[in-house]
C-alpha positions, 0 to 999 in steps of 0.5 A, spaced: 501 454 538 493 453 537 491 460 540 497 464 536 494 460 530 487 463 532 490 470 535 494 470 528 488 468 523 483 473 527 488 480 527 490 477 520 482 478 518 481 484 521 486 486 517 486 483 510 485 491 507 491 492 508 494 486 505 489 488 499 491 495 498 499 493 498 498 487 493 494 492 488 500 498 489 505 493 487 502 488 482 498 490 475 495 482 475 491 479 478 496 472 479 502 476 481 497 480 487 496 473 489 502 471 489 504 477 494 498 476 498 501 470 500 508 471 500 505 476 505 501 473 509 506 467 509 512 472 511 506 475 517 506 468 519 513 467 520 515 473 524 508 473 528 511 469 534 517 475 535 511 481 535 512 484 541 505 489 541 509 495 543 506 497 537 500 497 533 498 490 529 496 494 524 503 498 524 507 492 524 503 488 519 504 494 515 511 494 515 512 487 514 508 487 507 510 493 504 517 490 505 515 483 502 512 487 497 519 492 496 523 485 496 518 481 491 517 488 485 524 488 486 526 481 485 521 480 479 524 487 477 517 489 473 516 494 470 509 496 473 504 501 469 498 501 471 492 496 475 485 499 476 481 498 483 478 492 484 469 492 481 468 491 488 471 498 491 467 502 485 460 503 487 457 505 479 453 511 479 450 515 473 456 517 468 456 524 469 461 530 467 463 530 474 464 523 475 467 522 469 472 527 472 473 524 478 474 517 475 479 520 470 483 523 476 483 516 479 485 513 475 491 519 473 493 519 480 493 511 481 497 512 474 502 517 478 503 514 483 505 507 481 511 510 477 513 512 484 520 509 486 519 503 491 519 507 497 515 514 496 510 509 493 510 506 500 509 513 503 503 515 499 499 509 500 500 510 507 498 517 507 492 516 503 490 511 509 491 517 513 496 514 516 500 521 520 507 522 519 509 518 525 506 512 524 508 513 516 515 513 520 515 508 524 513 503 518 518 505 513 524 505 517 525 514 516 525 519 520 518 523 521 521 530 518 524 525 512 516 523 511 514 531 511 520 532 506 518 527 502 510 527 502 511 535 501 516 532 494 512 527 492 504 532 492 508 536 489 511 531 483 503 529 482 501 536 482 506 537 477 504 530 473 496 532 473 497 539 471 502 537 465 497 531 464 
């Protein structure tokens, strides 16, 4: 039990930006994205000792936060609006024109995103991760077509979104 408790703490380290950006997708506080952080972490823990490594860790952890992190908005049924980056994931520059545009996008785009249901939320997080339509499929339990489908419907959602805006 020793070593699958070191083995698990490791991957769960090397690993931890996942857990991140799902607690930053679903909750807009901060005591709300620990509480998930640890459901998730607590949820790993428990399922850890039934993971086969037929895939990838991080394939698999990511299917297990973002279904605790489905289960945990849906059972606290918020109503989430917004929540920013982290300070530390924003590198501050010199305000200019530019910059100002792009930070405004950001924040539209995180804005768009998160009135997105539960699961094209989950698709888009994915697929800003660079995730291919494969693994996307693998994590959220449709096929890799329907992730096509449904990423070529939600771009076009936020196109229409950022251009109404």
């Amino acid at each position: 039990m020793a070593a699958d408790k070191g083995n698990f703490t490791k991957l769960i380290q090397e690993n931890k930006k996942i857990i991140f950006k799902i607690c930053n997708s679903y909750c807009s506080n901060k005591n709300d994205r620990d509480d998930l952080a640890q459901e998730i972490v607590f949820n790993l823990w428990k399922s850890f000792e039934g993971f086969t490594w037929d895939s990838k860790f991080s394939t698999w952890m990511y299917r297990i936060a973002l279904n605790v992190a489905i289960s945990f908005y849906r059972k606290e049924m918020r109503s989430i609006k917004f929540s920013s980056f982290s300070e530390d994931l924003i590198v501050f520059e010199e305000a200019t024109d530019a910059n100002i545009d792009v930070e405004n996008n950001l924040s539209l785009l995180q804005k768009f995103i998160h009135e997105l249901n539960e699961i094209d939320k989950s698709i888009m997080l994915l697929y800003l991760e660079n995730k291919g339509y494969k693994e996307i499929a693998e994590i959220t339990g449709i096929t890799e077509s329907n992730v096509a489908t449904k990423i070529n419907r939600i771009k076009t959602k936020l196109k229409s979104k950022f251009l109404n805006n």
